[in-house]
PQR file with spaces between the fields and no chain letter, atoms N, CA, C, O and H, PARSE charges and radii, in Angstrom:
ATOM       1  N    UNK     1     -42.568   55.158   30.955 -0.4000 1.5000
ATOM       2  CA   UNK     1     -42.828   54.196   32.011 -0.0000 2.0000
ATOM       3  C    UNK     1     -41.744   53.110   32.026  0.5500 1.7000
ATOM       4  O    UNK     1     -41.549   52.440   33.040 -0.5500 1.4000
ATOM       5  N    UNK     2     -41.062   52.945   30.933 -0.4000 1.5000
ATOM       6  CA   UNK     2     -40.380   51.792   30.486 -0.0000 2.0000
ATOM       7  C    UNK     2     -39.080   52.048   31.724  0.5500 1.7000
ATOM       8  O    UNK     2     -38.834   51.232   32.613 -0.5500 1.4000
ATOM       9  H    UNK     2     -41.221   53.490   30.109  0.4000 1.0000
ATOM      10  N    UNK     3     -38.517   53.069   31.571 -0.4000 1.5000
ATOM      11  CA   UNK     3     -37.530   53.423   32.576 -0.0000 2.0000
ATOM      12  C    UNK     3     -37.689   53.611   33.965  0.5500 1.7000
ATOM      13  O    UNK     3     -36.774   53.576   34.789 -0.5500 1.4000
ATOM      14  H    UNK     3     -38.716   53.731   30.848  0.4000 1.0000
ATOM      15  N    UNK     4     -38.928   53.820   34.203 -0.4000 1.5000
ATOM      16  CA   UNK     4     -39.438   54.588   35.722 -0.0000 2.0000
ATOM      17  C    UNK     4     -38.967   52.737   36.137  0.5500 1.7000
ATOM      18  O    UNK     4     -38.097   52.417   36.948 -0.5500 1.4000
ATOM      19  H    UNK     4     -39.671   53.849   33.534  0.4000 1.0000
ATOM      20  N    UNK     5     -39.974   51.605   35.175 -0.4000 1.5000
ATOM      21  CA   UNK     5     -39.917   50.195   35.808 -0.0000 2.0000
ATOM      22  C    UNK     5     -38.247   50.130   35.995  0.5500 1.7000
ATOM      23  O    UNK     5     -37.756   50.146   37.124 -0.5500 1.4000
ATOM      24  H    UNK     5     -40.680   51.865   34.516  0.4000 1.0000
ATOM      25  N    UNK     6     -37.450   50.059   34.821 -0.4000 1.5000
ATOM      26  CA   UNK     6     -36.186   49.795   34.949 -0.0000 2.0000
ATOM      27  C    UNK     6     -35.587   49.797   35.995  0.5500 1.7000
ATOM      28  O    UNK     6     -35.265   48.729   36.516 -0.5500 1.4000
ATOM      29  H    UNK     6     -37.849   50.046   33.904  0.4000 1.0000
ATOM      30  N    UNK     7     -35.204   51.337   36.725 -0.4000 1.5000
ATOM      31  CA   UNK     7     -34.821   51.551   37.925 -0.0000 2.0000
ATOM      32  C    UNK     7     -35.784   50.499   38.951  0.5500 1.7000
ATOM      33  O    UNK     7     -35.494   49.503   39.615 -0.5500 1.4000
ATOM      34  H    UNK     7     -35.466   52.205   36.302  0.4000 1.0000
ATOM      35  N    UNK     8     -36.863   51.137   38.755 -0.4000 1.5000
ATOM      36  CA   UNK     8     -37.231   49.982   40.046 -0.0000 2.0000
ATOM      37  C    UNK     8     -37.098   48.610   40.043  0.5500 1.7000
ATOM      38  O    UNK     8     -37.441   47.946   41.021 -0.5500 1.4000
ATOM      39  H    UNK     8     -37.098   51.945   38.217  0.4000 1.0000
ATOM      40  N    UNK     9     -36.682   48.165   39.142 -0.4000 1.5000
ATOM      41  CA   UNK     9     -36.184   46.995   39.069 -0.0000 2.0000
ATOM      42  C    UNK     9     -34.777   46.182   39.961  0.5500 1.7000
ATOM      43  O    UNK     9     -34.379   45.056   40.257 -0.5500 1.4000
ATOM      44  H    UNK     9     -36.403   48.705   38.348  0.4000 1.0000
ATOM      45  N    UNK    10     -34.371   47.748   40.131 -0.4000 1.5000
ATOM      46  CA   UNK    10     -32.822   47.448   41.079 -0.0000 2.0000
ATOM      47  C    UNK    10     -33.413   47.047   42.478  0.5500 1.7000
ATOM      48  O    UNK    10     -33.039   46.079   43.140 -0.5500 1.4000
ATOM      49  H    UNK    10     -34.695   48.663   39.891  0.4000 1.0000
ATOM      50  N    UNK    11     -34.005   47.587   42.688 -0.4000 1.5000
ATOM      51  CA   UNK    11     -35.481   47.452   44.029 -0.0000 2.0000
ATOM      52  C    UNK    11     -36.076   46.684   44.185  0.5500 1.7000
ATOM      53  O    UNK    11     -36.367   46.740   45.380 -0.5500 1.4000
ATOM      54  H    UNK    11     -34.308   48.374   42.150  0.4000 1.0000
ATOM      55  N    UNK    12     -36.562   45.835   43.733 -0.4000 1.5000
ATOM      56  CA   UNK    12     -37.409   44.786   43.423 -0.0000 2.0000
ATOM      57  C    UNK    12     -38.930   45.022   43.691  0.5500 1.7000
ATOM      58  O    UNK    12     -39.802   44.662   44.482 -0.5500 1.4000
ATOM      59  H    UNK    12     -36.326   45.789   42.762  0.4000 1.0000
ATOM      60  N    UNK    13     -38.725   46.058   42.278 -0.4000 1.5000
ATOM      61  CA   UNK    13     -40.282   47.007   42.811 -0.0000 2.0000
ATOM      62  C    UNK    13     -40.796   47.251   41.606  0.5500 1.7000
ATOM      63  O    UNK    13     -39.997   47.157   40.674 -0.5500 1.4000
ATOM      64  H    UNK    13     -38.017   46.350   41.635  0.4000 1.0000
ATOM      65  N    UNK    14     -42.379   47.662   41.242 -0.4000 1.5000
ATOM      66  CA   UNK    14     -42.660   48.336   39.878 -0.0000 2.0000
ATOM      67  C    UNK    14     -43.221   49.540   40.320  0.5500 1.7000
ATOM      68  O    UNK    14     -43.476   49.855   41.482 -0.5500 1.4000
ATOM      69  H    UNK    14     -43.027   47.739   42.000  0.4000 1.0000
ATOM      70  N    UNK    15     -43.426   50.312   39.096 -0.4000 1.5000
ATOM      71  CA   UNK    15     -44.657   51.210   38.830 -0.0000 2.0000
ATOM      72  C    UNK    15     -46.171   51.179   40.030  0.5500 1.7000
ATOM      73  O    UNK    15     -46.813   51.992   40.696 -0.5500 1.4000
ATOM      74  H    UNK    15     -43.219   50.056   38.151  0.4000 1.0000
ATOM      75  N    UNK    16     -46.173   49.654   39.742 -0.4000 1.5000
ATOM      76  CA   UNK    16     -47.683   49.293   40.131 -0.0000 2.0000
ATOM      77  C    UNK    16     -47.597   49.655   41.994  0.5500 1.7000
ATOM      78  O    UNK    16     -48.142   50.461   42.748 -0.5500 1.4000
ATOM      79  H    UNK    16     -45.652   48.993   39.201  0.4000 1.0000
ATOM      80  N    UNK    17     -46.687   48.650   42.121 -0.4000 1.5000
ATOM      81  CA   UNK    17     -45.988   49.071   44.042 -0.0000 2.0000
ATOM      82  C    UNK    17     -46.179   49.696   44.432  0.5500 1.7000
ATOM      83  O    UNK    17     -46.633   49.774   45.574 -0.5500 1.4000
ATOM      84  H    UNK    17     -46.244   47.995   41.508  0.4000 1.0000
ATOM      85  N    UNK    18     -45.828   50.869   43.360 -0.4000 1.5000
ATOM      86  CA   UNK    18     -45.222   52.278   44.373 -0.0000 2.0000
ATOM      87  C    UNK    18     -46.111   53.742   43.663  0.5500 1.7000
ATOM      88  O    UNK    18     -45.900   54.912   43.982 -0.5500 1.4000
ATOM      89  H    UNK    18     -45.459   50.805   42.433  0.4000 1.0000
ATOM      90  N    UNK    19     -46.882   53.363   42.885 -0.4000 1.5000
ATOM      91  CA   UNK    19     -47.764   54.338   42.441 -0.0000 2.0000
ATOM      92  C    UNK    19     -48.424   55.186   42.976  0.5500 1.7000
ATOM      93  O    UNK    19     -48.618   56.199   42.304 -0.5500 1.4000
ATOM      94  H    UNK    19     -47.054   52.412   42.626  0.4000 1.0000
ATOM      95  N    UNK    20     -48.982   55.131   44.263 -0.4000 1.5000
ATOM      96  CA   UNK    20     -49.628   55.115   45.358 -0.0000 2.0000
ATOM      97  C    UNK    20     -48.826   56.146   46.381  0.5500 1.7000
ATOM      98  O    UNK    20     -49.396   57.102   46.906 -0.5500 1.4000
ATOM      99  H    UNK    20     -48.825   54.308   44.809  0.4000 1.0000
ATOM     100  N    UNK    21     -47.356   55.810   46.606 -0.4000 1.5000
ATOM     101  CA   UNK    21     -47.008   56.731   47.466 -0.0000 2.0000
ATOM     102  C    UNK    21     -46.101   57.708   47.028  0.5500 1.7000
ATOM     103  O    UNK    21     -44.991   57.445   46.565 -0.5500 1.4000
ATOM     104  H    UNK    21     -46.893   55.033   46.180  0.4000 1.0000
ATOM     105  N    UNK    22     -46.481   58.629   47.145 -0.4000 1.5000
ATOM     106  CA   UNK    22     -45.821   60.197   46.565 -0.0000 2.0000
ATOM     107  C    UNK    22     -44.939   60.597   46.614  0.5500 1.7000
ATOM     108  O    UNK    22     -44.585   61.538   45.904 -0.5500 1.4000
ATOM     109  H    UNK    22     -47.383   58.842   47.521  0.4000 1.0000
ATOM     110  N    UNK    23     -44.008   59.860   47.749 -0.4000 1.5000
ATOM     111  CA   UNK    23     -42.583   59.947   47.870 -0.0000 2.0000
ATOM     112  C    UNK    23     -41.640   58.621   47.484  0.5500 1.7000
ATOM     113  O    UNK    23     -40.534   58.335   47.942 -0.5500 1.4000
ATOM     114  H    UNK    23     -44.296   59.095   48.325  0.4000 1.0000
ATOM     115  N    UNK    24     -42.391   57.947   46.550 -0.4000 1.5000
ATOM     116  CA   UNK    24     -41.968   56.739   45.972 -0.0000 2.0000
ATOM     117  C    UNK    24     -40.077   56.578   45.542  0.5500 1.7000
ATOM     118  O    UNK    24     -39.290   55.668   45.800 -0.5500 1.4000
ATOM     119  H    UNK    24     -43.289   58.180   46.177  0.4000 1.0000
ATOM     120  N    UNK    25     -39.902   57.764   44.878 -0.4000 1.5000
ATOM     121  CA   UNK    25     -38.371   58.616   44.675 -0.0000 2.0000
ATOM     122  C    UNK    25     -37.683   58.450   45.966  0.5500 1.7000
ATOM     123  O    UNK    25     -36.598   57.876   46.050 -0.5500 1.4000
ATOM     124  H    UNK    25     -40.542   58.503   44.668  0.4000 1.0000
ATOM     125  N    UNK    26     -38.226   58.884   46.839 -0.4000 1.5000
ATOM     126  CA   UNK    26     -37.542   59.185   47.766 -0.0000 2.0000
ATOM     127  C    UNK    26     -36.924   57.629   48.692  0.5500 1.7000
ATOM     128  O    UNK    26     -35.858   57.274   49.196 -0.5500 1.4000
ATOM     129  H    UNK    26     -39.108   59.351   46.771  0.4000 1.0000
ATOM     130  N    UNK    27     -38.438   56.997   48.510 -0.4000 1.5000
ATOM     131  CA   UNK    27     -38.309   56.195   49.586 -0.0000 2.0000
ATOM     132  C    UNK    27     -37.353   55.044   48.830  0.5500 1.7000
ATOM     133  O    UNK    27     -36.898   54.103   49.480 -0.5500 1.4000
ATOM     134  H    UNK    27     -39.303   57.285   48.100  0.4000 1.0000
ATOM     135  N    UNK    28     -37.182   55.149   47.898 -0.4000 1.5000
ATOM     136  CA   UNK    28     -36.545   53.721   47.069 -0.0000 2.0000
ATOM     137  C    UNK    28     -35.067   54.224   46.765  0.5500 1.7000
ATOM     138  O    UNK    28     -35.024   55.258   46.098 -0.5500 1.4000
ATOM     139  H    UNK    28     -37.552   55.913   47.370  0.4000 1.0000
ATOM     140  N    UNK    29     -33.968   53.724   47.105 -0.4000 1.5000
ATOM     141  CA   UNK    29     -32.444   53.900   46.340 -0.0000 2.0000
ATOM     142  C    UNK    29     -31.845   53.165   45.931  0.5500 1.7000
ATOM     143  O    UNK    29     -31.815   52.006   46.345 -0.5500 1.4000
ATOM     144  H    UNK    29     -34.003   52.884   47.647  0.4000 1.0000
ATOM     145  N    UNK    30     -31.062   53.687   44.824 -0.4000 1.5000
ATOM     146  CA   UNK    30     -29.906   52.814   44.152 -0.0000 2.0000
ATOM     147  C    UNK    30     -28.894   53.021   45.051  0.5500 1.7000
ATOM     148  O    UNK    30     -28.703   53.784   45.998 -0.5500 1.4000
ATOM     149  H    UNK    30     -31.086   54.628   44.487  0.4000 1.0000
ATOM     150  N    UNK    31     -28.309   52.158   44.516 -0.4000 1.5000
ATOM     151  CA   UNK    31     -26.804   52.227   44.545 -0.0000 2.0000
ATOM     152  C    UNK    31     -25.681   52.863   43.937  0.5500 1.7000
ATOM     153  O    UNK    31     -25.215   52.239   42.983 -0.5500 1.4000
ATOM     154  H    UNK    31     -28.464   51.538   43.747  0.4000 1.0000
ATOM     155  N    UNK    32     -25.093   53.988   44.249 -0.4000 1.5000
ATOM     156  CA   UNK    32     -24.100   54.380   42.961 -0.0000 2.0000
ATOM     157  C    UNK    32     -23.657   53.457   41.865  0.5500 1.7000
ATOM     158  O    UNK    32     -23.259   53.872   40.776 -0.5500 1.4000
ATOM     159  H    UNK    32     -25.472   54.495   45.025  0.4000 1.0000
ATOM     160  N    UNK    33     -23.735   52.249   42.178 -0.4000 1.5000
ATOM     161  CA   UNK    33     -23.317   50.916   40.747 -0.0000 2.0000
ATOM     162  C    UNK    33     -24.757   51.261   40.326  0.5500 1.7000
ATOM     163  O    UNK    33     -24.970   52.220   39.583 -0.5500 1.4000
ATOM     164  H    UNK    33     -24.058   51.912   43.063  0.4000 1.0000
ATOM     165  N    UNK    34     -25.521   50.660   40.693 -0.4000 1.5000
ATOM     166  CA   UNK    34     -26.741   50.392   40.245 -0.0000 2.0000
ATOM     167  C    UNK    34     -27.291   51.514   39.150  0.5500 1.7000
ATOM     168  O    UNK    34     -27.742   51.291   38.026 -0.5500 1.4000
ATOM     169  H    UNK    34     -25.348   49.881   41.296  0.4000 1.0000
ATOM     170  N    UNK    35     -27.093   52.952   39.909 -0.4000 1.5000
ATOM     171  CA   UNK    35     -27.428   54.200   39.406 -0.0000 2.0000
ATOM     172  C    UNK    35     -26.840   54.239   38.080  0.5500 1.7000
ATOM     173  O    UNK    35     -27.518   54.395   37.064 -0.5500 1.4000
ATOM     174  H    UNK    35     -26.727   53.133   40.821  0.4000 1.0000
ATOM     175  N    UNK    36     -25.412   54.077   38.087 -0.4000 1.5000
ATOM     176  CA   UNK    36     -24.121   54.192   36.801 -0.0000 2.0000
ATOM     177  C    UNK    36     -25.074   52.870   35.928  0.5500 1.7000
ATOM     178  O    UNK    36     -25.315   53.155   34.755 -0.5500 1.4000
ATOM     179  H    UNK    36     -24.861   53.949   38.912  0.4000 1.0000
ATOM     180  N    UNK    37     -25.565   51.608   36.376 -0.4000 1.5000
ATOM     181  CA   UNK    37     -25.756   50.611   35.108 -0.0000 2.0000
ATOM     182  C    UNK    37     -27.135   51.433   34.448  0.5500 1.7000
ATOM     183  O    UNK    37     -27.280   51.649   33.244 -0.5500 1.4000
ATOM     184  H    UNK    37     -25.369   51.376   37.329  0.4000 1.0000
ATOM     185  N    UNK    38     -28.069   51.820   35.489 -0.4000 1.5000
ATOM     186  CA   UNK    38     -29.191   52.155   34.835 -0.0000 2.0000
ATOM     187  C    UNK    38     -29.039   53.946   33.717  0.5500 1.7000
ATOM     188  O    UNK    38     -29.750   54.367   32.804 -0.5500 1.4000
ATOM     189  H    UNK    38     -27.951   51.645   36.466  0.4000 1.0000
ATOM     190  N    UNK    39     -28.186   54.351   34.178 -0.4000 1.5000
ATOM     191  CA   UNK    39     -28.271   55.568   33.331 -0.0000 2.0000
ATOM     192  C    UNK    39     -27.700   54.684   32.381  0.5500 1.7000
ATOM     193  O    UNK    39     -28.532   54.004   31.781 -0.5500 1.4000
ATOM     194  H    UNK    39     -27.609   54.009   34.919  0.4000 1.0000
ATOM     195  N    UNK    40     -26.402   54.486   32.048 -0.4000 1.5000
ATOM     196  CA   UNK    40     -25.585   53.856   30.966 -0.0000 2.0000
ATOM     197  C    UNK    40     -26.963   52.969   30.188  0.5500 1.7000
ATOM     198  O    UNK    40     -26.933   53.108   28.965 -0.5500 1.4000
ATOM     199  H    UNK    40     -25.725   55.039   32.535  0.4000 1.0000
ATOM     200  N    UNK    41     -27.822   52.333   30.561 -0.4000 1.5000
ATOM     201  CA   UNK    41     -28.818   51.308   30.063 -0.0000 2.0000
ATOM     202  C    UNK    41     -29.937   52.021   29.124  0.5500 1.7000
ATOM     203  O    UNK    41     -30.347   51.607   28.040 -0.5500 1.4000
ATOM     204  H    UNK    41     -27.847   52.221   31.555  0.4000 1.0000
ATOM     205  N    UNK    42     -30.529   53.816   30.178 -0.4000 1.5000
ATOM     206  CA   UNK    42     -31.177   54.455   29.810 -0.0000 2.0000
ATOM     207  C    UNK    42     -30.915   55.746   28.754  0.5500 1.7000
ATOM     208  O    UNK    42     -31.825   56.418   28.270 -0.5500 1.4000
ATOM     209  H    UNK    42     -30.196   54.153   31.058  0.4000 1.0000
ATOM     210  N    UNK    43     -29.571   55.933   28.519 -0.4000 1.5000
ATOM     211  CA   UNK    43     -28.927   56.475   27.432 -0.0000 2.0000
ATOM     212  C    UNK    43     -29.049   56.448   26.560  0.5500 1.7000
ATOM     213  O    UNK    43     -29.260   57.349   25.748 -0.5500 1.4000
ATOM     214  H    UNK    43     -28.832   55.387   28.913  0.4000 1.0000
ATOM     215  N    UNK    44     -28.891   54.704   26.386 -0.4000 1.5000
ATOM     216  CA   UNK    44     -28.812   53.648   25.262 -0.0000 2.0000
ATOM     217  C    UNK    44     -30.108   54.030   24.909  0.5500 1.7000
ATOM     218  O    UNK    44     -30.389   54.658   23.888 -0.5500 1.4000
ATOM     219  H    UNK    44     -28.719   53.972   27.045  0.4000 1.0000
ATOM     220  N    UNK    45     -30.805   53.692   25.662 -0.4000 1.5000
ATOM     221  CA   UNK    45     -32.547   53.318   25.473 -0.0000 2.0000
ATOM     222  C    UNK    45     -32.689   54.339   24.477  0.5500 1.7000
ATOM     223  O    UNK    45     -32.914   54.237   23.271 -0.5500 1.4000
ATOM     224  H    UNK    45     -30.577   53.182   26.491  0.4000 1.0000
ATOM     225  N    UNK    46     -32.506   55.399   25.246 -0.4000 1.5000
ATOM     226  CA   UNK    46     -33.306   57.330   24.788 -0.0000 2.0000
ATOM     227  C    UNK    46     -32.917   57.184   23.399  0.5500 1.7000
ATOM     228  O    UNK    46     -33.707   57.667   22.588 -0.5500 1.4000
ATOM     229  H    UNK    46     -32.323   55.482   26.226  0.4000 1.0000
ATOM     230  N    UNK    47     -31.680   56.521   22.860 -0.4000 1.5000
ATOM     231  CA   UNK    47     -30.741   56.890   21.740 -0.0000 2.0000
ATOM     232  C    UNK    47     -31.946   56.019   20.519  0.5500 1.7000
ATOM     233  O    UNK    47     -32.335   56.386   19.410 -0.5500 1.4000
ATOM     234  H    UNK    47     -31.038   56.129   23.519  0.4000 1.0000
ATOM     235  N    UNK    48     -32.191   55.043   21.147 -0.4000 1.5000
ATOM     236  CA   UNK    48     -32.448   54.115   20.183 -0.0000 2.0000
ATOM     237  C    UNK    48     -33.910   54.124   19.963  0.5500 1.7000
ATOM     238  O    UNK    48     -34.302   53.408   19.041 -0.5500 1.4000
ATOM     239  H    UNK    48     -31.875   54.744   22.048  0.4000 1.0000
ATOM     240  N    UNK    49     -35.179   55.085   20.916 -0.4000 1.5000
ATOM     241  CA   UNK    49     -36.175   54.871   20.608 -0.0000 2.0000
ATOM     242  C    UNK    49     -36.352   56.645   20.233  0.5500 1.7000
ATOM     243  O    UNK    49     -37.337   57.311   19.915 -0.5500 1.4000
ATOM     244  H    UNK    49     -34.861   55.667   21.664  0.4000 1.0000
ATOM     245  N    UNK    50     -35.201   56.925   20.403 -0.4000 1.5000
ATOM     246  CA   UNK    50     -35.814   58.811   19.916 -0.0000 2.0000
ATOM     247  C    UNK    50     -34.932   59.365   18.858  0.5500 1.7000
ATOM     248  O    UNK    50     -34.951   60.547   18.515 -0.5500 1.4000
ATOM     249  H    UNK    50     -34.401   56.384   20.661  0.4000 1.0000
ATOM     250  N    UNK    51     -34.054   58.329   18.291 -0.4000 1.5000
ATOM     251  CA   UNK    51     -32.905   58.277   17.397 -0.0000 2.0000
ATOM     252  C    UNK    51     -32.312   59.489   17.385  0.5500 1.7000
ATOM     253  O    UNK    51     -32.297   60.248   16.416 -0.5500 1.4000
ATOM     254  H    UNK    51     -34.038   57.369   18.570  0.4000 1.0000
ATOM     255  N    UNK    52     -31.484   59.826   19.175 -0.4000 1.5000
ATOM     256  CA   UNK    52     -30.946   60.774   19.621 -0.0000 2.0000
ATOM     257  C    UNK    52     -29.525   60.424   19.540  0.5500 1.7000
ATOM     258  O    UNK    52     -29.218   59.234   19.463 -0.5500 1.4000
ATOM     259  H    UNK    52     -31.496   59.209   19.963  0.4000 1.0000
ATOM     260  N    UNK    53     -28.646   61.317   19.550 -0.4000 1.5000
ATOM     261  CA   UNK    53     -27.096   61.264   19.520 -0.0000 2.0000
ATOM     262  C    UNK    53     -26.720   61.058   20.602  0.5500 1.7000
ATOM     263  O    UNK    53     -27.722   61.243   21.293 -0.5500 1.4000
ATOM     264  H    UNK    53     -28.895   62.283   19.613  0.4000 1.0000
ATOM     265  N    UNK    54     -25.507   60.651   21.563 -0.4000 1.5000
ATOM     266  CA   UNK    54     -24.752   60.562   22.898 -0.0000 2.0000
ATOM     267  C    UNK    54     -25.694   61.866   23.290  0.5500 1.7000
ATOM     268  O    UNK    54     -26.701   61.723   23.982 -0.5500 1.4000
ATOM     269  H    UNK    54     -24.694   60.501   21.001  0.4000 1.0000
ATOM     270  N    UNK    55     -25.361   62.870   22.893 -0.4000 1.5000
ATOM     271  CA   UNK    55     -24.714   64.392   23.722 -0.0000 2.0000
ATOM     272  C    UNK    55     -26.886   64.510   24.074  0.5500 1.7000
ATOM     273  O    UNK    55     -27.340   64.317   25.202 -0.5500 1.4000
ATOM     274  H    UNK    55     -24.542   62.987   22.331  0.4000 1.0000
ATOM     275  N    UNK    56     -27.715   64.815   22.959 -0.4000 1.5000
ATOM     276  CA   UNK    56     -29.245   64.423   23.146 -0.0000 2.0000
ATOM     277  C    UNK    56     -29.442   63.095   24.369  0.5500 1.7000
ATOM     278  O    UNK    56     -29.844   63.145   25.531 -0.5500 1.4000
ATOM     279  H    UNK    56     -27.346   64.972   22.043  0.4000 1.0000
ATOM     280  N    UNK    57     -29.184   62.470   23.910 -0.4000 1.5000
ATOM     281  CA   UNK    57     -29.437   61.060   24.447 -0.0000 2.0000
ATOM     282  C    UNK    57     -29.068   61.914   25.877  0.5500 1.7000
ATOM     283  O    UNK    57     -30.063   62.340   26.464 -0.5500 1.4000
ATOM     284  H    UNK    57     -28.857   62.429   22.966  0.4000 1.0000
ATOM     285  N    UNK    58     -27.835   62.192   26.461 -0.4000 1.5000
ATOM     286  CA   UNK    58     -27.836   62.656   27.907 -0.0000 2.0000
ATOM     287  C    UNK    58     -28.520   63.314   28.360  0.5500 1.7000
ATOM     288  O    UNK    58     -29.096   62.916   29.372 -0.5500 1.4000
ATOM     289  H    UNK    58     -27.027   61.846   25.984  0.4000 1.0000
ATOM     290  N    UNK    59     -28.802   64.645   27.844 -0.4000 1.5000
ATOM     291  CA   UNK    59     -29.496   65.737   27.960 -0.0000 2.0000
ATOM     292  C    UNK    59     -30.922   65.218   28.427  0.5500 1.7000
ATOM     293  O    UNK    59     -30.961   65.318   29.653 -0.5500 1.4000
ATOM     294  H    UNK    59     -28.333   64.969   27.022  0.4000 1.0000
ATOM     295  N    UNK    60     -32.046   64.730   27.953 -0.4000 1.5000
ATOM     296  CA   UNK    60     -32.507   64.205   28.102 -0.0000 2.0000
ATOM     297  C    UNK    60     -32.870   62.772   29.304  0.5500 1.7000
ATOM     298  O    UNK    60     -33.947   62.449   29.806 -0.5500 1.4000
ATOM     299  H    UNK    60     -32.015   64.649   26.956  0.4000 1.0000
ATOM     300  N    UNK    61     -31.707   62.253   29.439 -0.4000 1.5000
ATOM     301  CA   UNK    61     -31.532   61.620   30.586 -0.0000 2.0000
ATOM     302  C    UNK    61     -31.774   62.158   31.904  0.5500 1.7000
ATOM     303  O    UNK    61     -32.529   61.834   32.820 -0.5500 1.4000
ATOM     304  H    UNK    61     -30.833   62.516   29.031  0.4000 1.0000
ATOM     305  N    UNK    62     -30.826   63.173   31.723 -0.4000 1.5000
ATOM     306  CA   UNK    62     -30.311   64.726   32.866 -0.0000 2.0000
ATOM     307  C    UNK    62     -32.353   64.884   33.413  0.5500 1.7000
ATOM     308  O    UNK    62     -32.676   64.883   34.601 -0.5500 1.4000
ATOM     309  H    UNK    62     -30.212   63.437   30.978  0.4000 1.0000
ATOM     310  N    UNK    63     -33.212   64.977   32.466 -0.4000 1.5000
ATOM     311  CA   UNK    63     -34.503   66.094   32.685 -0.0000 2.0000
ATOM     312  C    UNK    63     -34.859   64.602   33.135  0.5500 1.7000
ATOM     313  O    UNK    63     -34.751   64.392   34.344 -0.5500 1.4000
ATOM     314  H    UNK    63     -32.950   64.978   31.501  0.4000 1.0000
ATOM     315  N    UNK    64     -35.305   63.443   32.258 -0.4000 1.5000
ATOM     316  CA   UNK    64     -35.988   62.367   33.405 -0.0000 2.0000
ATOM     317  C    UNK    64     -35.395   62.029   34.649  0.5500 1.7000
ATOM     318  O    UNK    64     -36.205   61.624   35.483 -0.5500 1.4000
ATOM     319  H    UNK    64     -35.393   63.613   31.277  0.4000 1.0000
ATOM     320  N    UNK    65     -34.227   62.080   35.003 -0.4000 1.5000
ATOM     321  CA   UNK    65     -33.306   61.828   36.126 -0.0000 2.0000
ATOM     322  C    UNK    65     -34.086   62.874   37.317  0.5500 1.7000
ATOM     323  O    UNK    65     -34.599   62.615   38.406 -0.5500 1.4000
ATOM     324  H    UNK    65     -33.569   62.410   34.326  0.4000 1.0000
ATOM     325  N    UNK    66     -33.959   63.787   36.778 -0.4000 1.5000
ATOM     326  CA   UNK    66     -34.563   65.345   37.879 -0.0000 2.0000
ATOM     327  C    UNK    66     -35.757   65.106   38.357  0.5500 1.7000
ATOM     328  O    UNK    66     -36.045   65.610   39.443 -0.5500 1.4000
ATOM     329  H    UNK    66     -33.542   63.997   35.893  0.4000 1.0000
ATOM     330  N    UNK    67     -36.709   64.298   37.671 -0.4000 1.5000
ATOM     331  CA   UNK    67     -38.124   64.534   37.646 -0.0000 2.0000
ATOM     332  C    UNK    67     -38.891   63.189   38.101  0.5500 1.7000
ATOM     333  O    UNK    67     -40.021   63.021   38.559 -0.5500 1.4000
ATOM     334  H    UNK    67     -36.476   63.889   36.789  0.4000 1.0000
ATOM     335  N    UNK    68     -37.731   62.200   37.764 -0.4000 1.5000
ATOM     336  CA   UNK    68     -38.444   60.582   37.962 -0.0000 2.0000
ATOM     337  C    UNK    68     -37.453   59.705   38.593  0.5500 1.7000
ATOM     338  O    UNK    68     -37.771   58.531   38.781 -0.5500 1.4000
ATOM     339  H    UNK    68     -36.813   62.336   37.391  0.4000 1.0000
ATOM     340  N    UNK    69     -35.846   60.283   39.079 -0.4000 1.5000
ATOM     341  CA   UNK    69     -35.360   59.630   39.495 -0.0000 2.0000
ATOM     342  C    UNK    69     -35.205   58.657   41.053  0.5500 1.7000
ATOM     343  O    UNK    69     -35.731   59.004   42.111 -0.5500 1.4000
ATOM     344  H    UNK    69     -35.588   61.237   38.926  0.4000 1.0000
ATOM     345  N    UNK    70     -34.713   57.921   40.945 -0.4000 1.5000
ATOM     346  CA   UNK    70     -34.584   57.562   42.660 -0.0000 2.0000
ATOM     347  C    UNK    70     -33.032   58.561   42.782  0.5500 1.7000
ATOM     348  O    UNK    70     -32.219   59.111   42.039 -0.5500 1.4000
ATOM     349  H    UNK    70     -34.286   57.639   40.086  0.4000 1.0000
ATOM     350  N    UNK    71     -33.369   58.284   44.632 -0.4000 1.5000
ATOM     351  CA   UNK    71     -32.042   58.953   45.095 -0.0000 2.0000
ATOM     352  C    UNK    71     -31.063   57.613   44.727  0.5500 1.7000
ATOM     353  O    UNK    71     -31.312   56.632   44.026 -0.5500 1.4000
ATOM     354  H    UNK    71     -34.029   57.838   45.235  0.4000 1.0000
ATOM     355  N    UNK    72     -29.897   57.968   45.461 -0.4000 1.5000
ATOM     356  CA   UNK    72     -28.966   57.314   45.142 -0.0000 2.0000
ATOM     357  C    UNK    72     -28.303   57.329   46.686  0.5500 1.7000
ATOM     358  O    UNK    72     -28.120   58.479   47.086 -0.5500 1.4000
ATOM     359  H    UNK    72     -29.695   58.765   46.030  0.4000 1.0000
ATOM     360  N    UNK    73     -27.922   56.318   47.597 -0.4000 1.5000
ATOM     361  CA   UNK    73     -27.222   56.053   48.448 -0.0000 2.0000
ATOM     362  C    UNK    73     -25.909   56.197   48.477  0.5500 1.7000
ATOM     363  O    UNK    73     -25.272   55.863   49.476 -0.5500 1.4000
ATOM     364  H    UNK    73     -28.071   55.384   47.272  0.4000 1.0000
């Protein structure tokens, strides 16, 4: 959840907001900057709470990105 908020944070949105509508992904975008700070942020994150390596740490990024990401403008 910690990340789903993150991103929406570029939005000025939470979890709670947008829980509700099913195309929540869809309807909300980053920014290619925005997109680049939050992966780079959520990398970090993955690394440090799953005491994953870079190459894990991405991989992992890659599957929440697919599944929970916003688009990107």
């Amino acid at each position: 959840m910690h990340l789903i908020n993150e991103q929406l944070a570029y939005v000025g949105k939470t979890w709670e907001e947008v829980k509700n509508d099913p195309e929540w992904f869809r309807n909300n975008q980053l920014t290619k900057k925005q997109y680049k700070e939050w992966k780079e942020y959520s990398i970090k994150r993955i690394q440090e709470v799953y005491n994953f390596d870079h190459q894990q740490a991405e991989l992992e990024f890659s599957y929440f990105d697919m599944g929970y990401g916003l688009s990107v403008k």
